[in-house]
N, C-alpha and C positions, 0 to 999 in steps of 0.2 A: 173719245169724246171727253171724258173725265179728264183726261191731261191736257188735253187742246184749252181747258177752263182755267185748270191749274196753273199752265205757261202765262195764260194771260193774266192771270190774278196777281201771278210771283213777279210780271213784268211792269205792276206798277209797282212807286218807291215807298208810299207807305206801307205797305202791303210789307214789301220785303223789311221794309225797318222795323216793323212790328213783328214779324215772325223770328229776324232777329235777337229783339232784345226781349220775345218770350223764351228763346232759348235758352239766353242769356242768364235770365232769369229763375229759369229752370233748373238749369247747371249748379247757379250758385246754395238753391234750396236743396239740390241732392247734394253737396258739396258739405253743406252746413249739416244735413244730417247725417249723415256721415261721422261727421267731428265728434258730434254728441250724442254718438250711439250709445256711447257705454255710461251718461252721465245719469244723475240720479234724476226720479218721478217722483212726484207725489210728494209724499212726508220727508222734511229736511233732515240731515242727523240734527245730534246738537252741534251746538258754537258756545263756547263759554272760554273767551281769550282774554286779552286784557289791551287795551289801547295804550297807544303813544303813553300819554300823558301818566297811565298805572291803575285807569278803573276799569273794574272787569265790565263786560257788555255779553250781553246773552242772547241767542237766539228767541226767548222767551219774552226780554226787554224790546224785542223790536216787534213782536206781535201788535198786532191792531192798522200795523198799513203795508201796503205794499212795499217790496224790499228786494233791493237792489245787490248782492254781493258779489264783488269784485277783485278776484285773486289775482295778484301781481308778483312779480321781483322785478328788483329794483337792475338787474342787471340785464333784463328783456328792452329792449329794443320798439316793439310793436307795442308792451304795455307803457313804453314812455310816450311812442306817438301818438296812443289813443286817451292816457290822462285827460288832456284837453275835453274831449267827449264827456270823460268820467264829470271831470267839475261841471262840464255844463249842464248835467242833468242832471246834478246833485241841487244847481241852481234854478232847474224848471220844476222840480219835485216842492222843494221848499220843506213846508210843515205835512204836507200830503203823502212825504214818502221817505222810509230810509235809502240811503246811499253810505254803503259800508264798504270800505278796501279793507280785503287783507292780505298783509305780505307775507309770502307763503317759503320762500326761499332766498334766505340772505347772510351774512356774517355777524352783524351785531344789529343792535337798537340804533345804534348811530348811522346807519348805510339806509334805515326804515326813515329818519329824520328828517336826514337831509334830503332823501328824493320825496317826503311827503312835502317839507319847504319849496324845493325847488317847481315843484308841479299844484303847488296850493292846493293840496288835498284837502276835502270837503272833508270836518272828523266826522266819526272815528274813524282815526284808520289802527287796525288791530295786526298784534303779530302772531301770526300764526305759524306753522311749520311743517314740516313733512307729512307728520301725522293726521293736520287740521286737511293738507291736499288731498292725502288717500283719504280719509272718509266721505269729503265730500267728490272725489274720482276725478280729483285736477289731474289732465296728464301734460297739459300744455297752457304756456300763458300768454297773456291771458285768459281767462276764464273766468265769466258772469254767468250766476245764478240768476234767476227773478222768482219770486216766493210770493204768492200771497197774503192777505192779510192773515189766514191761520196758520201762517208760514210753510204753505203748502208747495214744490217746487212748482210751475207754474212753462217754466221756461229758461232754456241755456243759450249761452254762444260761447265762439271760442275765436281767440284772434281778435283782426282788428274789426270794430264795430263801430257805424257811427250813433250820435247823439240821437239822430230820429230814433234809428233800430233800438235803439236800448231803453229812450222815452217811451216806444210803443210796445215791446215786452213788460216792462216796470208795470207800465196802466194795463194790460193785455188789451190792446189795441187787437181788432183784428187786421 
């Protein structure tokens, strides 16, 4: 009886499109947790790096709004095709949010420049390094934090993400 329901249920096409793209769905939140098993909760380390331009920026200076951090290199492939995202919600944040990259593995200041030019990096974008990725447990890029306003970890990803997903972590959408 139960299956004779089940046949008919699965036999119409919403039915089956929707059971599809819950799985789908599914898949991709086990997938995502997954990535970010091992990434930090709660309390952020510090961050006290220095920007492009040579002023330092603190994890402490960004306190008071929600806070976006965005670990790149400039030689990642997926972090050049998701930049785009990065600016655009650097550009729906506005004054309501920071939006911070930083480049976590590169050769000099000038490979940080030119791909912050080329990809019109929202500033600051900071240099960070091997050191600044293990504390914060970068093991792949890229890699976004989202902080609260007491700069409390909030939420990760890792890969490519779009501009909603990363507006609705930043605000903690549910």
């Amino acid at each position: 009886m139960l299956a004779t329901r089940w046949s008919a249920l699965r036999s119409r096409r919403a039915v089956r499109w929707a059971i599809d793209v819950a799985l789908v769905a599914l898949l991709l939140v086990g997938v995502q947790a997954w990535q970010t098993r091992a990434h930090l909760r709660g309390d952020a380390p510090a961050l006290s790096l220095r920007s492009l331009d040579g002023s330092p920026v603190t994890l402490t200076a960004l306190a008071g709004k929600p806070t976006m951090i965005a670990f790149f290199a400039p030689w990642c492939g997926v972090c050049k095709a998701n930049e785009g995202a990065v600016v655009q919600v650097a550009g729906w944040a506005g004054a309501r949010a920071n939006v911070v990259s930083v480049a976590s593995d590169y050769r000099d200041v000038d490979e940080i420049r030119a791909y912050a030019s080329e990809h019109e990096l929202p500033a600051p974008v900071l240099l960070g390094g091997t050191a600044t990725a293990r504390a914060w447990r970068v093991q792949a890029f890229p890699t976004y934090y989202f902080l609260d306003e007491e700069g409390r970890v909030t939420g990760s990803s890792v890969g490519y993400t779009t501009a909603a997903g990363m507006a609705a972590r930043l605000f903690a959408l549910p």
